[in-house]
N, C-alpha and C positions, 0 to 999 in steps of 0.2 A: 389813192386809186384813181380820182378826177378822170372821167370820164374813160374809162379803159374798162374794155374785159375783164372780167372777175376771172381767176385763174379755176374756180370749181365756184357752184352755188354754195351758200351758203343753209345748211341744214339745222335740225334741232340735237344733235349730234357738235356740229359747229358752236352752236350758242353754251352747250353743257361745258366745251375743251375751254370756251374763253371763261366760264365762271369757273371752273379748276386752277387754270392760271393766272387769275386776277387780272382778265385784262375789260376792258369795259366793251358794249356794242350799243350801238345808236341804229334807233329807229325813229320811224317818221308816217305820217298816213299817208295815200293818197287815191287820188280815186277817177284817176282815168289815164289813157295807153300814154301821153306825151309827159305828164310829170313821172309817173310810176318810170319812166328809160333813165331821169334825170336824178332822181332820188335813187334808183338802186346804180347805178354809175358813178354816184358822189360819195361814197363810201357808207353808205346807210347800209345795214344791217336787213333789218325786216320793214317791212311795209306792212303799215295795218290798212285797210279798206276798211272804213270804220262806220259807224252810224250815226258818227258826227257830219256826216254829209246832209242829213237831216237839216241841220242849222246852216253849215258854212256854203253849201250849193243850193237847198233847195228852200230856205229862209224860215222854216220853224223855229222856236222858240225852243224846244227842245228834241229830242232823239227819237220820240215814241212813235211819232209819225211816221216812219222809218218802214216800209214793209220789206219782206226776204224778197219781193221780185225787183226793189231798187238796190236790195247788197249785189243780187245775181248780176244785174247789170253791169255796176261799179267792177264786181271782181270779175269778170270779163275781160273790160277793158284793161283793167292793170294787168290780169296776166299776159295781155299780147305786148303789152310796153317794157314790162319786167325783164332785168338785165341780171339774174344770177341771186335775186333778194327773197329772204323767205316772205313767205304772203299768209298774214293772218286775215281772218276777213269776221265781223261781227256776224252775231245769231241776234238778228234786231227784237226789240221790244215782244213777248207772248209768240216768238216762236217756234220758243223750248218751254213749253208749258206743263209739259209728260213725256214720255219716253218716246212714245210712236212719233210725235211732234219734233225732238229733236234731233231723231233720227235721221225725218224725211228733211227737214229742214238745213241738217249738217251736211248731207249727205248734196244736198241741191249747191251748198258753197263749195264743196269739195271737189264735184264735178268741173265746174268755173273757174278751178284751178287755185282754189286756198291748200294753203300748207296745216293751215292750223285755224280750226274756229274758237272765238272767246265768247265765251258765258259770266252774264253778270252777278256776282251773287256771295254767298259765305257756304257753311258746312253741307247748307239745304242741296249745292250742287252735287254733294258725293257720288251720289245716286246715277246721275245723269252723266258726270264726267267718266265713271268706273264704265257705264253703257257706251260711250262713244269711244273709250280706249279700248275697249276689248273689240271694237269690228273697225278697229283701223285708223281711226278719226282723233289725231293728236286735240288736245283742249290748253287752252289758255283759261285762267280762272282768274277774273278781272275783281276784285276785292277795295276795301277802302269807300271813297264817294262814289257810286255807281250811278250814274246820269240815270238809267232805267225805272231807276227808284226814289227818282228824283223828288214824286208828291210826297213819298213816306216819308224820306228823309228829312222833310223839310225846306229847301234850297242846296244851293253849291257851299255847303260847308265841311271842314276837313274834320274826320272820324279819326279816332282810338286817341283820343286826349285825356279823355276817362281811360284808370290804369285799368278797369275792370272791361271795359270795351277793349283794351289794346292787348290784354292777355287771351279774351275771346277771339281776337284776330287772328293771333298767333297760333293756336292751338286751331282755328280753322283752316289756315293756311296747311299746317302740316297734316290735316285729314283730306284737303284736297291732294298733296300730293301725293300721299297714301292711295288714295282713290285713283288716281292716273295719271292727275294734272303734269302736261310735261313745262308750262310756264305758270308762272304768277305773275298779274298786273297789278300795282299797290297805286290807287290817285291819294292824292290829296289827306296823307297821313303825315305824322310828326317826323322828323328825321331819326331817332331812336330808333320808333317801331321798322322805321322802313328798314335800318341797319338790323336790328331785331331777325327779323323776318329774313332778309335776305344771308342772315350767317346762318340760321337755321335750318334753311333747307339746302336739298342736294341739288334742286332745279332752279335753273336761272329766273332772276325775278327783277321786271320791268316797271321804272317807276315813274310818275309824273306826278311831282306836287310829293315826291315821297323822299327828300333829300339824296343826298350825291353817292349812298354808298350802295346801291343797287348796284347789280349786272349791267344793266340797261337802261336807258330813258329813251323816254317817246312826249310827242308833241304832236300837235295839228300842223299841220302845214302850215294855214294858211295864220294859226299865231305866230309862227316862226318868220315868217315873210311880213308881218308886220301890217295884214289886212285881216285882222279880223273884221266880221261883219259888226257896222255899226249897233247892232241891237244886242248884242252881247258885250259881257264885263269882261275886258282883259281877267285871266289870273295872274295872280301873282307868282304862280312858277311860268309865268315865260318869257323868255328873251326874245327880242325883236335881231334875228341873223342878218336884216336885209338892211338893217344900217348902217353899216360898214363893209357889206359886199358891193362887189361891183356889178354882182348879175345874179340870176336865181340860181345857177349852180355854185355859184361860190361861195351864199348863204348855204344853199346844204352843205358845200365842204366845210365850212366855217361849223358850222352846225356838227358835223359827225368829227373835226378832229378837237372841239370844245367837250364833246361826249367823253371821248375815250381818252385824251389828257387828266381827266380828271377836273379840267376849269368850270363845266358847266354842269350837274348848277350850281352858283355859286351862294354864298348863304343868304342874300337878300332873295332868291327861289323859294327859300324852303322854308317848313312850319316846325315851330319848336313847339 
């Protein structure tokens, strides 16, 4: 695609026809009008506006920090940069806390021009994803290591290693999608589960840190380009694109024709 016109945008309609025919889609964050032109022009799929911007721009330590009037901002700008890419955009930290709350709050990303908002959580979302699909409001149900729940959980460590944690995952996943869910985002799971999970359902399901046989995979940008901010751990699902390209679009083309070959990720990415 390298820098051309997408011939139609790309839909959740679109993302469903490519998990029917087994072909892979690549996404990527980003979070303002000049990268969001470059990333959806380079053959990337979806663009998440994420609330990893918390850490990678505005220098937290974590995500929570994060309020909805910095997602509005973000997804603003990406949508005026946006060349044809679906735009998920995060429901940051306590601002889906009840129903009234993620309503106004969906509804304030929606406006800004998101395709799709993602919510962090397991079955507890039912509830909340079945309310925002019945008035409109496609959901992402981001599952696995949820940064939001980062003190509960402990640190950044990968979840359903435990068989009985990994059959709960499963059996949550399919009552999200029961409930509306039109994506699943799986971090930082064992490659099984993620295989698991993604033969199981009918909705496509997006993986980072969840081995190679998802639909999808997604990345931070700026791990992808090979700057993470110094106060943060590399993980170990990610490839540095920027060491072998010769300029930042040719990391994300590098990046999105690695996605969809099936080369990346390769199994030093992923958790057994």
């Amino acid at each position: 695609m390298s820098s051309q016109t997408r011939k139609s945008p790309v839909s959740l309609n679109t993302l469903t026809r490519m998990k029917a025919r087994g072909e892979r889609f690549a996404s990527l964050t980003a979070y303002d009008a000049l990268f969001a032109e470059i990333v959806s022009s380079s053959g990337i799929d979806v663009i998440l506006v994420g609330d990893s911007l918390g850490m990678v721009l505005q220098g937290h330590d974590s995500t929570l920090p994060v309020t909805l009037d910095d997602m509005v901002y973000h997804m603003n700008c990406v949508r005026r940069g946006n060349n044809g890419a679906l735009i998920m955009a995060d429901l940051p930290f306590m601002s889906y806390a009840n129903e009234e709350q993620s309503l106004e709050s969906a509804a304030a990303l929606m406006r800004a021009g998101a395709h799709v908002v993602k919510l962090e959580g397991g079955a507890w979302l039912a509830e909340s994803t079945r309310l925002l699909t019945e008035r409109g409001i496609p959901v992402c149900a981001h599952m696995g290591l949820t940064p939001q729940s980062i003190n509960r959980i402990g640190g950044y460590r990968v979840q359903g290693r435990d068989p009985n944690q990994a059959n709960d995952m499963v059996a949550e996943a399919l009552i999200l999608q029961e409930s509306g869910a039109s994506i699943i985002l799986l971090e930082c799971v064992p490659v099984e589960l993620g295989r698991t999970i993604t033969e199981r359902l009918d909705v496509p399901v997006i993986g980072i840190g969840a081995g190679p046989h998802t639909d999808g995979q997604i990345m931070v940008m700026h791990d992808m380009l090979g700057i993470t901010p110094s106060t943060i751990r590399v993980p170990k699902f990610v490839k540095n694109f920027m060491a072998e390209a010769q300029d930042v679009r040719g990391a994300f083309e590098a990046y999105a024709e690695a996605v969809k070959s099936g080369a990346f990720p390769a199994p030093e990415h992923c958790f057994t």
